[in-house]
C-alpha positions as CSV (number, residue, x, y, z in Angstrom):
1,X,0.0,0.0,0.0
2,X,1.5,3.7,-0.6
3,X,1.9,6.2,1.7
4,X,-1.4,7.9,-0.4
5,X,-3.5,5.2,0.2
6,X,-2.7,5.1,3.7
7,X,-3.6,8.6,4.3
8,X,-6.6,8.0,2.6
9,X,-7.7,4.6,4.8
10,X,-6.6,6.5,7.7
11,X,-8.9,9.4,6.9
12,X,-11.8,6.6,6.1
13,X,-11.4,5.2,9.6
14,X,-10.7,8.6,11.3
15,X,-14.3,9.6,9.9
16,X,-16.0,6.5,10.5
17,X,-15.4,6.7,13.7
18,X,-17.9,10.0,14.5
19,X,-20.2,7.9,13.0
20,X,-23.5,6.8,15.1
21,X,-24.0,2.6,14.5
22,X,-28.0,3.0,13.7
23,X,-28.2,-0.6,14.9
24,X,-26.4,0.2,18.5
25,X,-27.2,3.6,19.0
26,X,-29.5,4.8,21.9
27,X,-33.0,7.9,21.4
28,X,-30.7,9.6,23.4
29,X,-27.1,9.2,20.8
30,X,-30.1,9.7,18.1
31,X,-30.9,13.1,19.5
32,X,-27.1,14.6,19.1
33,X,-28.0,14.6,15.3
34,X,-29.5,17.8,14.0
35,X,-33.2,17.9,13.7
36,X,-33.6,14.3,15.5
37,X,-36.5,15.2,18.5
38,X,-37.0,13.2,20.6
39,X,-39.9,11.8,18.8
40,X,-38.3,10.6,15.9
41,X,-35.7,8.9,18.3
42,X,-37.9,6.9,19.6
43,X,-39.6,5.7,16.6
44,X,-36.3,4.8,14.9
45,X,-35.5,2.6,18.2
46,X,-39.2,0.9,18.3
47,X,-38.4,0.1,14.2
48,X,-35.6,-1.7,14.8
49,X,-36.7,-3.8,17.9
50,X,-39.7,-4.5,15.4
51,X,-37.7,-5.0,12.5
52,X,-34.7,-6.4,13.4
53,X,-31.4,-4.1,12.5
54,X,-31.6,-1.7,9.2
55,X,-29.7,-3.3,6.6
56,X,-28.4,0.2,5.7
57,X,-28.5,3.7,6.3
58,X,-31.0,4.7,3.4
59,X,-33.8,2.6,5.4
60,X,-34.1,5.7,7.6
61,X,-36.0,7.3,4.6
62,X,-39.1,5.1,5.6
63,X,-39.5,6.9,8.6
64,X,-42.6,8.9,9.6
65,X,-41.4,12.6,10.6
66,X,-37.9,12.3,8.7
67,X,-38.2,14.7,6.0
68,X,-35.4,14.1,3.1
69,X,-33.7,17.4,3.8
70,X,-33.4,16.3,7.4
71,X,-32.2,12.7,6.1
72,X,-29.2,14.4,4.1
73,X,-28.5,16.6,6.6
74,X,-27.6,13.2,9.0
75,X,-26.5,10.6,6.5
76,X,-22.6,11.2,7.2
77,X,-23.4,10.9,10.4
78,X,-24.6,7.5,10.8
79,X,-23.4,3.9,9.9
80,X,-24.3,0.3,9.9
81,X,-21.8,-2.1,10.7
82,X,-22.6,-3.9,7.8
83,X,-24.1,-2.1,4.8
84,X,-26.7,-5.2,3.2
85,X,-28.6,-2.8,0.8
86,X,-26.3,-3.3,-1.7
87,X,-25.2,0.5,-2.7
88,X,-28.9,0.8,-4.0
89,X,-29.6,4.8,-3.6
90,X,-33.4,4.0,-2.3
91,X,-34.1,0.1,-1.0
92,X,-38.0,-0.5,-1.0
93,X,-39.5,0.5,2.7
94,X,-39.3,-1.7,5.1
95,X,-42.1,-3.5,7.4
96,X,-43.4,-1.7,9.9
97,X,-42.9,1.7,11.4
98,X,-45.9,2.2,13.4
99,X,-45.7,4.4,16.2
C-alpha cells in the first residue's frame, strides 16, 4: 500500500469513527444529530426492535417525521456495521414503522 492510500484509509477510519452505529445507537445518541426530537428517536428505536437491525442507512427514509432534507443533513453521520442494501440509492420501505 502507498503512503497515499494510507492517508486515505486513515482518513476513512478517522471519519468512521464519529459515526453513530444505527443498529447500536441509543433515542438519546439519536438526539445529538441535528433535527432528530426526541420523537423521531424513539420511533427509529421501536423500528428496529420490530424490525430487526436496518440493513443500511437509506432505510431511515421510511421513517414517519424524517423529512429528506433532514435525512441528508444526518446521513454522514450515521453507519451500519454492515451495509446489506447493496449500494442501492433507495431500498423499498421496510415493514413496519408504526408508532
Amino acid at each position: 500500500m502507498t503512503g497515499l492510500a494510507l492517508a486515505a484509509a486513515a482518513t476513512l477510519l478517522a471519519a468512521a469513527a464519529d459515526r453513530l452505529d444505527l443498529n447500536h445507537a441509543s433515542a438519546a445518541e439519536l438526539q445529538t444529530l441535528s433535527g432528530i426530537g426526541p420523537k423521531t428517536a424513539e420511533i427509529i428505536v421501536k423500528t428496529r426492535e420490530r424490525n430487526g437491525p436496518f440493513r443500511c442507512v437509506e432505510e431511515l427514509r421510511a421513517i414517519p417525521y424524517l423529512s429528506e432534507n433532514e435525512f441528508a443533513r444526518i446521513r454522514e453521520r450515521l453507519t451500519v456495521a454492515e451495509d446489506r442494501c447493496g449500494g442501492l440509492e433507495r431500498p423499498a420501505p421496510r415493514l413496519d414503522s408504526k408508532r
